[in-house]
N, C-alpha and C positions, 0 to 999 in steps of 0.2 A: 504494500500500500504506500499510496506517496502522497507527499503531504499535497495540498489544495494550491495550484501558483498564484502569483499573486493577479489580481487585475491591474489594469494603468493605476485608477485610482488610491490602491495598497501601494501601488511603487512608488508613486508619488508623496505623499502620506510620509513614509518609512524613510523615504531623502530627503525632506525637505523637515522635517523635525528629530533630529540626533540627539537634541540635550534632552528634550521631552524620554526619548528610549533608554536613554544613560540611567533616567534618575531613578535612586538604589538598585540599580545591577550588578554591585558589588557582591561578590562571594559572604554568604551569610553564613555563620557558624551553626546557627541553631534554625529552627525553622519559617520560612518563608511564606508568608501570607499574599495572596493574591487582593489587594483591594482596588479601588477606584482607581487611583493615578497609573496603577500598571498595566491596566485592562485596553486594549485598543480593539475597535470596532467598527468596520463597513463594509459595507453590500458588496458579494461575492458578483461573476459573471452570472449564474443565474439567477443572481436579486435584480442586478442592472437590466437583460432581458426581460424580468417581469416587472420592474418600475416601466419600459417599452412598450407591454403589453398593456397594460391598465391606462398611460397614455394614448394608447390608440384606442383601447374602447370609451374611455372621457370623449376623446374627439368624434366617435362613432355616435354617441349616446346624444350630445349634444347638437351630431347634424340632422340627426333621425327626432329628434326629441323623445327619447324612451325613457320612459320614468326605471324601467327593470333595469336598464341598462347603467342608468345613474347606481340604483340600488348593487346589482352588482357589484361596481368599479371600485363605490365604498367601500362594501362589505372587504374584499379582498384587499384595500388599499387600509384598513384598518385592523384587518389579521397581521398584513404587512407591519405594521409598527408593533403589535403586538408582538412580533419574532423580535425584534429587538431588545426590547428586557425579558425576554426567555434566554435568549442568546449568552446576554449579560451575563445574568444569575449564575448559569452555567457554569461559570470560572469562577466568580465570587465567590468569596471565602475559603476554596480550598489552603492549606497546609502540605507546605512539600519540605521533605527534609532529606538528609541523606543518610544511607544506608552502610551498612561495610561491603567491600569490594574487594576479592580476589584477586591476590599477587599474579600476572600473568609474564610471560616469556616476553620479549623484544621479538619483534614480529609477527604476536597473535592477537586476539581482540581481545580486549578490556572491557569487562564486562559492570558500569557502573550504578550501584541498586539506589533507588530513590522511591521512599516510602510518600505518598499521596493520600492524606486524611482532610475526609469529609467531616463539619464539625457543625454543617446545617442541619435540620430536620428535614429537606429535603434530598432525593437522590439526584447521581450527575450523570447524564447520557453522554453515549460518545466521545468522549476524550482524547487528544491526541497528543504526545507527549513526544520530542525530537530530538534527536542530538547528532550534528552532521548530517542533514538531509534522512533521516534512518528512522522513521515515526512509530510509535505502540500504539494500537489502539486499547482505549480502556471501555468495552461497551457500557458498562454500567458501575455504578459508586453508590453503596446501597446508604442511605442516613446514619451518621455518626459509623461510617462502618472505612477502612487504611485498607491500602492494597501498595504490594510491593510488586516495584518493575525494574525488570533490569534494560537499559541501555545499553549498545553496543557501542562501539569507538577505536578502532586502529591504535593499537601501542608501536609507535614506530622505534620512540627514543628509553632507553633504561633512564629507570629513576623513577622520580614521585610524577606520573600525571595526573594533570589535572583535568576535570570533565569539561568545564566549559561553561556555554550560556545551552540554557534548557529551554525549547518552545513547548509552551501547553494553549493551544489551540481546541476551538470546536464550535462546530455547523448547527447546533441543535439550535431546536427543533424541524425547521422546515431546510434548511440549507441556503437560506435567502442572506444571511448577513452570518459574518465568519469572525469572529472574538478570538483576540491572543494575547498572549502575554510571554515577555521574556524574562527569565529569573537564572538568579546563580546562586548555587547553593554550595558548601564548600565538603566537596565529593573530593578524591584522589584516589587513583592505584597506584601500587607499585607493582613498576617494571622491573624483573632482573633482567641481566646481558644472556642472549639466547646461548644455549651451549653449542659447541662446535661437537658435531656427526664423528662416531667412534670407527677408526676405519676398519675397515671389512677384513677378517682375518680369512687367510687360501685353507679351506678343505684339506685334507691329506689324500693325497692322488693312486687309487691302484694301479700296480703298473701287469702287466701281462702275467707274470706265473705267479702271482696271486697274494704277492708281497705288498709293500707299501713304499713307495715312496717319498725320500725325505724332502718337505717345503718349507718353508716359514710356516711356523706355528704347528709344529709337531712337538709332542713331550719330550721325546730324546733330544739329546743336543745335537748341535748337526752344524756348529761353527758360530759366530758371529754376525749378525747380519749389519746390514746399512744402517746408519742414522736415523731416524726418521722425525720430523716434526711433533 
């Protein structure tokens, strides 16, 4: 699954306000709350289509003069603002914090856990949780009820890595407008330095009347070999 692209308007949005996205992004020790200042929110390509839609039937309704057609455009054009504080809530108030995470090799994936508690009486549909383009879904978040997730992430370098910035994102309810937020929470693995491959030791070779003969890496001795790295 991949995360949702952005439209023009998210790009724009996301460029042209950076201290807005900065503020407390900062790696948090302890748990991280999703509130108002964090939450960003606008209409996905199929909210923009169907603001298009309900446009053209406004313009319909009113050349025809159809009272249903009016009734309609409303109707749907006020469910429409209704997905918007559904959308919201969505992310509100969650709780993320982080989890321990497994030493892993220099050159395998790091696997970073990030515990996600609901602390509303309501539950959270849908949830999308990111790191490196790489998204979880979380279908459902029952009331007052933590689910653990692991993230994946490329350990390229030995030492202490760090996870990063975490997107938790989600469409709910109708998919008309797309809420996100960026947070950092202060997650690490450790990487050790991958081992170097043991090299291949030769078989002991039978030779025709039924004896053995001698290679490297036979029990008897059989002289001195080469140096080897």
């Amino acid at each position: 699954m991949r995360l949702p692209a952005l439209t023009p308007s998210l790009k724009i949005f996301s460029r042209h306000t950076p201290q807005r996205r900065r503020k407390g992004q900062g790696a948090r020790s302890g748990p991280v709350t999703l509130g108002r200042p964090r939450i960003f929110i606008l209409p996905t390509r199929q909210g923009m289509l169907f603001a298009l839609i309900l446009f053209t039937m406004l313009l319909g309704s009113i050349n025809y003069s159809n009272n249903l057609g009016f009734a309609l455009t409303f109707l749907l054009a006020g469910m429409s603002f209704l997905a918007i504080l559904h959308t919201y809530r969505n992310l509100a108030g969650l709780e993320f914090s982080a989890g321990r995470s497994a030493p892993v090799f220099a050159g395998d994936t790091a696997l970073f856990n990030v515990i996600v508690h609901n602390p509303s009486a309501r539950a959270r549909y849908a949830l999308l949780l990111a790191l490196d383009q790489q998204p979880v879904l979380v279908p459902e978040l029952p009331p007052q009820g933590t689910q653990s997730i692991n993230l994946a992430h490329p350990a390229t370098q030995r030492g202490w890595l760090a996870m990063g910035r975490l997107t938790a994102s989600t469409r709910f309810p109708l998919g008309l407008f797309c809420a996100w937020s960026y947070l950092q929470v202060e997650a690490r693995c450790l990487v050790y330095p991958a081992p170097r491959g043991a090299p291949a030791l030769s078989m002991t070779a039978h030779d025709g009347t039924g004896g053995h003969s001698q290679s490297a890496g036979d029990e008897d001795f059989a002289g001195q070999r080469n140096y080897r790295a």
